[in-house]
C-alpha positions as CSV (number, residue, x, y, z in Angstrom):
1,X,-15.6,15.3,-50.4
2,X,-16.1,16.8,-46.7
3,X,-17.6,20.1,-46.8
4,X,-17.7,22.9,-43.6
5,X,-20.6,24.8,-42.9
6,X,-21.7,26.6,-39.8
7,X,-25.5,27.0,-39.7
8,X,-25.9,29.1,-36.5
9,X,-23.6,31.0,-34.7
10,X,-20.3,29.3,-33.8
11,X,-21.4,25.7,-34.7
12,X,-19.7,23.9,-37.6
13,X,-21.0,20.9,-39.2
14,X,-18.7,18.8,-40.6
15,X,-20.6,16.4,-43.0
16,X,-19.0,13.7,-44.9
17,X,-20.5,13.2,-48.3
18,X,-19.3,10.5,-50.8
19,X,-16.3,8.6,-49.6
20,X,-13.8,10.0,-51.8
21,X,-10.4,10.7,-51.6
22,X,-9.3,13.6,-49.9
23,X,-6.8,15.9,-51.4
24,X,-4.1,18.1,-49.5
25,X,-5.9,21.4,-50.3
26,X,-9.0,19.9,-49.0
27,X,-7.9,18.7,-45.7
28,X,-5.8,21.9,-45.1
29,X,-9.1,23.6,-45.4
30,X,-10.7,21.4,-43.3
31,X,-7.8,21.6,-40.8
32,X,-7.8,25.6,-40.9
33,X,-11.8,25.9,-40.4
34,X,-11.9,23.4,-37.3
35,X,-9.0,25.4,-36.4
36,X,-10.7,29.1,-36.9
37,X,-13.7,27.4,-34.7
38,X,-12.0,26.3,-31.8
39,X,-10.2,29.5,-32.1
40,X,-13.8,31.4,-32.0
41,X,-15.5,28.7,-29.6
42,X,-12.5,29.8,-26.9
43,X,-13.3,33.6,-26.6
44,X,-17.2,32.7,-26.7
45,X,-16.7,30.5,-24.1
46,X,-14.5,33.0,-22.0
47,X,-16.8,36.2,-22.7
48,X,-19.8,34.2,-21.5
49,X,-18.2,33.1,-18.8
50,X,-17.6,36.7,-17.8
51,X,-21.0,37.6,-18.2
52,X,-21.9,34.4,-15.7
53,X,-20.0,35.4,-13.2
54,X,-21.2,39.3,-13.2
55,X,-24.5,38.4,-13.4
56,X,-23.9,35.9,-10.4
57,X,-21.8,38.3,-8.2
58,X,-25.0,40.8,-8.8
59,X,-27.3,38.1,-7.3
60,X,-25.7,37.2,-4.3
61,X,-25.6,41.0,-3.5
62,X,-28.6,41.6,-4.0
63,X,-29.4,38.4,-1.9
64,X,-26.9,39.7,0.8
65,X,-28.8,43.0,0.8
66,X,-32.3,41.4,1.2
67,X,-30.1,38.6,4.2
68,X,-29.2,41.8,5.7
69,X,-32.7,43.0,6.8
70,X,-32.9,39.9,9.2
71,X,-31.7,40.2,12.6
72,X,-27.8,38.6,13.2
73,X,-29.7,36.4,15.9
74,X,-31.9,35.2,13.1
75,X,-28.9,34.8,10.6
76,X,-27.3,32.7,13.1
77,X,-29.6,30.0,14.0
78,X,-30.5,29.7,10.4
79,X,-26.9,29.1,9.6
80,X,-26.8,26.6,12.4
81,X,-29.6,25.0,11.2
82,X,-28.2,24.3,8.1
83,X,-25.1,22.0,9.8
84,X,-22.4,25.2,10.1
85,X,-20.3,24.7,13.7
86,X,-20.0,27.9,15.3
87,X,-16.0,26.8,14.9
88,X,-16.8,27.2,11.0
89,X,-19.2,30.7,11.4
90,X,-16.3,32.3,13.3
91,X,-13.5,31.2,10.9
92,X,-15.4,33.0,7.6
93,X,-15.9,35.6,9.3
94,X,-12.9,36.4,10.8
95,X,-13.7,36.6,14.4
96,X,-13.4,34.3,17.4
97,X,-16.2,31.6,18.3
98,X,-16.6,33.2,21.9
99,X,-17.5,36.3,19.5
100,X,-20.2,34.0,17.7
101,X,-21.7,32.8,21.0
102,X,-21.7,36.2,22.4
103,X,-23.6,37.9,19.3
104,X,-26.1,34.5,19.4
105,X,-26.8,35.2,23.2
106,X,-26.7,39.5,23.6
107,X,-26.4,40.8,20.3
108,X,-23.5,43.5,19.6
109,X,-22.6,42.9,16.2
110,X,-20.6,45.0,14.2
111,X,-22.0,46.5,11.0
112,X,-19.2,44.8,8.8
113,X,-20.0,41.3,10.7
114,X,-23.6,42.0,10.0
115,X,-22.9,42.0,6.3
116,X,-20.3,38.8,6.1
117,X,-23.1,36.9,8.2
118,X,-25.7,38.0,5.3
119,X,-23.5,37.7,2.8
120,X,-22.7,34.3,4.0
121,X,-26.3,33.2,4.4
122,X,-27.0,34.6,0.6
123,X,-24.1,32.5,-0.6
124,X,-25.5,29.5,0.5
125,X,-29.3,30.6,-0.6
126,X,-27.7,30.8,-4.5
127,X,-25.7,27.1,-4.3
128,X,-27.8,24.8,-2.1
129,X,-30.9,25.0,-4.2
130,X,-30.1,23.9,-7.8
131,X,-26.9,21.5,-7.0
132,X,-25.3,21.1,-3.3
133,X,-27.1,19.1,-1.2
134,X,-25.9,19.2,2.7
135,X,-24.3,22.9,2.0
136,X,-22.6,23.1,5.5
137,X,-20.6,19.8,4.5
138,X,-20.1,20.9,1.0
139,X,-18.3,24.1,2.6
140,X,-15.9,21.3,4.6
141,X,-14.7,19.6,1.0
142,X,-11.5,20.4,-0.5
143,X,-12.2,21.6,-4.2
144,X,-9.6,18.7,-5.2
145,X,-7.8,15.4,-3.5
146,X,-4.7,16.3,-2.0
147,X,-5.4,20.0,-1.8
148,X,-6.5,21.1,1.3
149,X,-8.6,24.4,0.3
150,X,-12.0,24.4,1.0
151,X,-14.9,26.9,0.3
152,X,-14.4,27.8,3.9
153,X,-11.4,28.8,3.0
154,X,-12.2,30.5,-0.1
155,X,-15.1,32.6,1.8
156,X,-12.5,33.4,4.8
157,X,-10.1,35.1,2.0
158,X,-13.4,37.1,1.2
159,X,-13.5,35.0,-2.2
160,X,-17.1,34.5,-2.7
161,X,-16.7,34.7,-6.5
162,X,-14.8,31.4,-5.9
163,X,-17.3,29.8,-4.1
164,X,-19.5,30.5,-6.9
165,X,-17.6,29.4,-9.4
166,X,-17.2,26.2,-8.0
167,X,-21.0,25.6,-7.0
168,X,-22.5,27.3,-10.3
169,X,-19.3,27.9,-12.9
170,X,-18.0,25.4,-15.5
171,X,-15.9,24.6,-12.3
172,X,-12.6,24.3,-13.8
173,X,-10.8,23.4,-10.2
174,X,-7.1,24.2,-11.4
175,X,-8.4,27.4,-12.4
176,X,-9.9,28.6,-9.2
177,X,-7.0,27.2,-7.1
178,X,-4.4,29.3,-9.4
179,X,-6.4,32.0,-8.4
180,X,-6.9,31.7,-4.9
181,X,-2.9,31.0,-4.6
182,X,-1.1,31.0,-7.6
183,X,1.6,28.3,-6.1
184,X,-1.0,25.5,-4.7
185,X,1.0,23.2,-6.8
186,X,4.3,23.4,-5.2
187,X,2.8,24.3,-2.0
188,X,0.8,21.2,-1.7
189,X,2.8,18.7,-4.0
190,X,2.5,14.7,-3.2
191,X,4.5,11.9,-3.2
192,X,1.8,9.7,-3.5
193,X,-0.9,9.4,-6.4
194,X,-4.4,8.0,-7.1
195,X,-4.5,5.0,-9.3
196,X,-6.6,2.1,-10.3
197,X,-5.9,-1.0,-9.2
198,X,-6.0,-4.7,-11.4
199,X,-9.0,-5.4,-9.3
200,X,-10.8,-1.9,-10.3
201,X,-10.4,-0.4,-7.0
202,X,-8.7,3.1,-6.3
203,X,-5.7,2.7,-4.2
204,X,-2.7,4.7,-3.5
205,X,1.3,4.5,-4.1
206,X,4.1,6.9,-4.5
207,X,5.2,8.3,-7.4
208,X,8.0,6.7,-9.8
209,X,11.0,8.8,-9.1
């Protein structure tokens, strides 16, 4: 008979003693604890997940607070430095790249500028460490094939929670797309698909009508 237990928290064991038969009763309460687990392991999952993302929000603020004490010179050369274009810098932050150039060379920045360029710097402190490698290129990669939205794009829509979690969340793609634009799936639907071919190589054809 299998029997259900659940040692610690939300795990549940299910052991299989001697290979008997298993009766209806049995298997329905088999079927209604795996069921009452997966029910549990869902809002675990979601309230940590919530927690996550709090404490992550927290830490690139205080990271953007610390960013902001350098000068936006200072921010600037380190964000070119780390591969950003000056085309990319102007498009997070709204501005032109003449704009850019101008604060690089004389200053005159803005106290809200100030803040996206430490903000910006601070978001690339939390993710480049612990996973990305190359974060200026990272920031040019659409989240998905076929969908062209890229962190760029996510930070120029003053997302940064999106950024984050797609560097540092259980990155759930679909997810963060629905919630950057809630129609990305019509809006950037294909005719053509991804498949595998005889030969194990990826190729690409167009959908059976």
């Amino acid at each position: 008979m299998a029997t259900a237990t659940a040692p610690t928290g939300t795990t549940l064991v299910l052991q299989s003693e001697e290979p008997t038969a298993t009766t209806s009763n049995q298997l329905s309460d088999l079927t209604e604890a795996a069921g009452s687990l997966r029910y549990q392991a869902k809002f675990v999952f979601e309230d940590t997940a919530e927690v996550h993302m709090e404490l992550m929000f927290r830490d690139w603020r205080k990271g953007t607070r610390e960013r902001g004490k350098q000068s936006p010179t200072a921010l600037l050369e380190e964000l070119s430095d780390l591969g950003f274009s000056w085309r990319h810098i102007a498009r997070m932050l709204g501005v032109s790249v003449p704009a850019v150039q101008k604060w690089r060379r004389s200053g005159g920045v803005s106290g809200d500028n100030r803040v996206q360029l430490a903000s910006l710097l601070a978001l690339c402190d939390m993710v480049q460490q612990p996973v990305i490698h190359d974060v200026a290129s990272w920031f040019e990669m659409p989240l998905t094939p076929g969908v062209p939205v890229t962190p760029i794009d996510l930070f120029a829509e003053r997302r940064p929670d999106l950024v984050l979690e797609h560097a540092l969340g259980p990155n759930d793609v679909e997810e963060i797309l629905t919630a950057f634009e809630p129609d990305w799936r019509e809006r950037y639907q294909s005719d053509f698909e991804v498949y595998r071919d005889v030969d194990g190589a990826m190729s690409i054809r167009q959908k059976e009508a």
